[in-house]
Every structure is written in C-alpha cells, then in structure tokens.
C-alpha positions as CSV (number, residue, x, y, z in Angstrom):
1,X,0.0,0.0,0.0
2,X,2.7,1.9,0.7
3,X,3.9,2.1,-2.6
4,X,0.4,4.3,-4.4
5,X,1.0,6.5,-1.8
6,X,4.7,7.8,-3.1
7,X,4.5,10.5,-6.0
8,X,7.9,9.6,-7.5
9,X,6.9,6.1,-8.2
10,X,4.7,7.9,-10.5
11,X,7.4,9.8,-12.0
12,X,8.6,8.0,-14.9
13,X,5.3,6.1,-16.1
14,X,3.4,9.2,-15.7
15,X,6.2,10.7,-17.9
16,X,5.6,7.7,-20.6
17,X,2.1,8.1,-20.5
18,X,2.4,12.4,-21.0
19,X,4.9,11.9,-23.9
20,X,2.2,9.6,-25.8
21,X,-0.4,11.3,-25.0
22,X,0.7,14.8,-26.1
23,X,1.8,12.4,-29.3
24,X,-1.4,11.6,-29.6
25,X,-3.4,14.3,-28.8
26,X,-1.4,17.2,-30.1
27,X,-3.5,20.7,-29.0
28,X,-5.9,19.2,-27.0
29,X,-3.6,17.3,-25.6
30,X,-1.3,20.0,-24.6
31,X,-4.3,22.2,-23.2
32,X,-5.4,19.5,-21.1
33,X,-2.3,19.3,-19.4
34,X,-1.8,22.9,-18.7
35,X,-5.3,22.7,-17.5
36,X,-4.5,20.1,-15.3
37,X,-1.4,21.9,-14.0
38,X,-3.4,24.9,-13.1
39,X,-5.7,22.8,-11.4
40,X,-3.5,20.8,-9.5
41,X,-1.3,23.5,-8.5
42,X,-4.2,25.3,-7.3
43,X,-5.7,21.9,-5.1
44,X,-2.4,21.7,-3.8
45,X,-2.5,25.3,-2.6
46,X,-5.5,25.0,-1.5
47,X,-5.2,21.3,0.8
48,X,-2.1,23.3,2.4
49,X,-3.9,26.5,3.6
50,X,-6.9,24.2,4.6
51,X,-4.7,22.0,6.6
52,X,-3.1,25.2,8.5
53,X,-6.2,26.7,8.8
54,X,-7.6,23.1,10.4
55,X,-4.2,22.1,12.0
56,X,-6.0,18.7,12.8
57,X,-3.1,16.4,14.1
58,X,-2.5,13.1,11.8
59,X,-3.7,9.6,13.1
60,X,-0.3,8.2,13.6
61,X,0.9,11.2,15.9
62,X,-2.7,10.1,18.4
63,X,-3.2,6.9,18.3
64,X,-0.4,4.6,19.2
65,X,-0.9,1.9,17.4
66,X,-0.4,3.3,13.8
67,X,3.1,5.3,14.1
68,X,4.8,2.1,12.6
69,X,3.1,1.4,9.5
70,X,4.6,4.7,7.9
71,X,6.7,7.5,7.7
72,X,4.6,10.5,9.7
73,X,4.6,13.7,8.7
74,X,5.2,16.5,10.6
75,X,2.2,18.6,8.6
76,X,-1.4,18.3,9.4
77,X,-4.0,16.1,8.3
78,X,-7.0,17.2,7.3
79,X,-7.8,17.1,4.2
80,X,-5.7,14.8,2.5
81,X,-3.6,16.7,-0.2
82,X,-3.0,13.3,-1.9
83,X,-6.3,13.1,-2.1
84,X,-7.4,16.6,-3.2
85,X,-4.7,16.5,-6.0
86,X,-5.6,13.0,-7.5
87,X,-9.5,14.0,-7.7
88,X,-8.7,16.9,-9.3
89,X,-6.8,15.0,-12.0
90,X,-8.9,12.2,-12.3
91,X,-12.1,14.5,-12.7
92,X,-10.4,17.2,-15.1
93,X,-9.1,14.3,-17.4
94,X,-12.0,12.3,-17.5
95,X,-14.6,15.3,-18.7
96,X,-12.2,15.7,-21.5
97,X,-11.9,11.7,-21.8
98,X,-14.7,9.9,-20.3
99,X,-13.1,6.5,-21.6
100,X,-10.2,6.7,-18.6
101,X,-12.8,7.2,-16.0
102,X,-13.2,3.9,-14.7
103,X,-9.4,3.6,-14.4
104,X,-8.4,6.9,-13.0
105,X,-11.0,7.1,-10.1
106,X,-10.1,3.5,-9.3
107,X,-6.1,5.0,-9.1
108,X,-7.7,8.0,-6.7
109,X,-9.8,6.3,-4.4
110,X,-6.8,3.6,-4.3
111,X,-4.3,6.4,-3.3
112,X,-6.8,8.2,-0.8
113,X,-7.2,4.5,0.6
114,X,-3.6,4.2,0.5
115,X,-3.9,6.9,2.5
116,X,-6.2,5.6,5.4
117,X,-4.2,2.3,5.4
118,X,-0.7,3.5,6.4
119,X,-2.4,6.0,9.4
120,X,-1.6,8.9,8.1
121,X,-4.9,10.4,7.6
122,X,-8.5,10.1,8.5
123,X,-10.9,8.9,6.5
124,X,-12.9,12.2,6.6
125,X,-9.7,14.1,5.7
126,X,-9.8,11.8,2.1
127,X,-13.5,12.2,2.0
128,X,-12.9,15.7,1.9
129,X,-10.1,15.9,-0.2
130,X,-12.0,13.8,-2.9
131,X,-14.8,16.2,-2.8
132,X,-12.3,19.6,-2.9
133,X,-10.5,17.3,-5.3
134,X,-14.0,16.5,-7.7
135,X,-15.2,20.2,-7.6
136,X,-11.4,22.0,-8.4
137,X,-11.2,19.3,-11.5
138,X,-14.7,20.5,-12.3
139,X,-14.1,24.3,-12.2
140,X,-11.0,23.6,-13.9
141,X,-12.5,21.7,-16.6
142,X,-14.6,24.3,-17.0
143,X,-12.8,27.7,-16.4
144,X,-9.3,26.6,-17.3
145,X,-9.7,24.1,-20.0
146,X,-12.3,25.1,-22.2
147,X,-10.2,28.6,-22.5
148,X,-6.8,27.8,-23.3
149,X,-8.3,24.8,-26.4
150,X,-9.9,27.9,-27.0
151,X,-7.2,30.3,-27.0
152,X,-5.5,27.6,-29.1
153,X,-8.2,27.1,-31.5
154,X,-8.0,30.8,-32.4
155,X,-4.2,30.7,-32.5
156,X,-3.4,27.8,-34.4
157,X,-6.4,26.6,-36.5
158,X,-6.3,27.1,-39.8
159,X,-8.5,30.1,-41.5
160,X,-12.1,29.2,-41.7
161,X,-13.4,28.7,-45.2
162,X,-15.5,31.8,-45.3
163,X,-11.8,33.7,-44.4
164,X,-10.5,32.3,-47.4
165,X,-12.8,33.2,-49.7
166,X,-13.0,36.6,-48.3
167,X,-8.9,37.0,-48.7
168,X,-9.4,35.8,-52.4
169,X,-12.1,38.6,-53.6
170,X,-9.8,41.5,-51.6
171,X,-6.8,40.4,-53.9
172,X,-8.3,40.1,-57.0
C-alpha cells in the first residue's frame, strides 16, 4: 500500500504516459495538461492552507498503534492533499476523456485508501479531499480548460473557409 501512496513512483510512467499522450493528442492534448497543471497547482494550494487553517493532528501522531506502518509527517492532516490532487486529476481528465474514467477514479480512491491504510490520515480528511478534489477538477474543466483549447483554436487553426474566400475577392 505503501507504494500508491509515493509521487515519485509515478514519475517515470506518468512521464511515458504524457509523452504519448501529447503524441497523440497534439492541441488538446497539450491544453489539457496545462489545464490540469493549473488545477493541480491550485488543489495543492488550497489542501495546504486548509490543513493550517484546520491544523487537525494526523492519526499516527494520536493513536499509538499506527506510528509504525509509515513514515509520519510532521504537517497536518486534514484534508488529505493526496487526495485533493488525485481528484482533481482524475475529474479534469476524465470530462475531457470519459473513456479513462473507470481507471483513474479506481487510481484515486486507491491512493486516498492508501492513504487511510498507512495511518496517516483520516478517512474524513480523504473524504474531503476527494470532494475539494471532484469540484477543483470540475471548475478547472470548466474555467481553465475550455479557455486555453480555445485560446489555441484561435491561434493555431487554420482560417475558416468563409476567411479564405473573403482573402481571395480582396486580392483580386
């Protein structure tokens, strides 16, 4: 379990997986993940000042019988950042690609499991992060997005039809 729960083991397939998606995907591709930076960044942001603001003490510095099972941090717990961010992503992606669905809320609600298991957080704390997490990815789907395929659209699509023939009868 231990193993979801560390961001660097995601570092080189996640790296993979950008590389042939971008590939793949080109533009949308490439707005999507600035989207999802934006919206990550921001969920992590958010989680931090939250747990501050909180400053509810993780399980494995109360109860006794968890401080083994993992590595503790010295931060807060509530909510669960690793939750917040992996909702995020998993929401943002999937309204751009509803076939990954399934498979990256399966990975989230693994990680904020993960989470649970090892005693470093409550389960309310990933409760709540997967909510902050669900409604950041949406409003980032929405807000972030939807603008920059946009903002790319009217940068780097070709001229419309109507354009050309409209730069044809000028010259002439």
């Amino acid at each position: 379990m231990q193993f979801i729960s560390i961001k660097q083991n995601f570092i080189w397939p996640g790296g993979v997986c950008l590389l042939v998606f971008l590939w793949l995907k080109k533009m949308p591709g490439l707005a999507l993940i600035l989207a999802i930076g934006l919206a990550v960044s921001i969920s992590d942001f958010l989680g931090a000042i939250m747990k501050d603001l909180f400053a509810r003490d993780r399980p494995c510095h109360v109860l006794t019988n968890v401080k083994d099972i993992a590595n503790c941090s010295n931060s807060f717990s509530f909510p669960s950042n690793h939750a917040i961010n992996s909702f995020t992503f998993a929401t943002l992606f999937t309204l751009a690609y509803k076939n990954l669905a399934f498979f990256l809320y399966i990975l989230a609600l693994l990680i904020g499991y993960s989470r649970v298991y090892l005693g470093v957080h409550y389960p309310t704390d990933v409760l709540t992060g997967a909510l902050c997490g669900v409604l950041i990815g949406y409003m980032g789907y929405k807000y972030f997005y939807i603008n920059i395929l946009n903002l790319f659209k009217d940068k780097f699509s070709p001229s419309t039809d109507n354009e050309l023939a409209k730069t044809k009868i000028s010259n002439h």
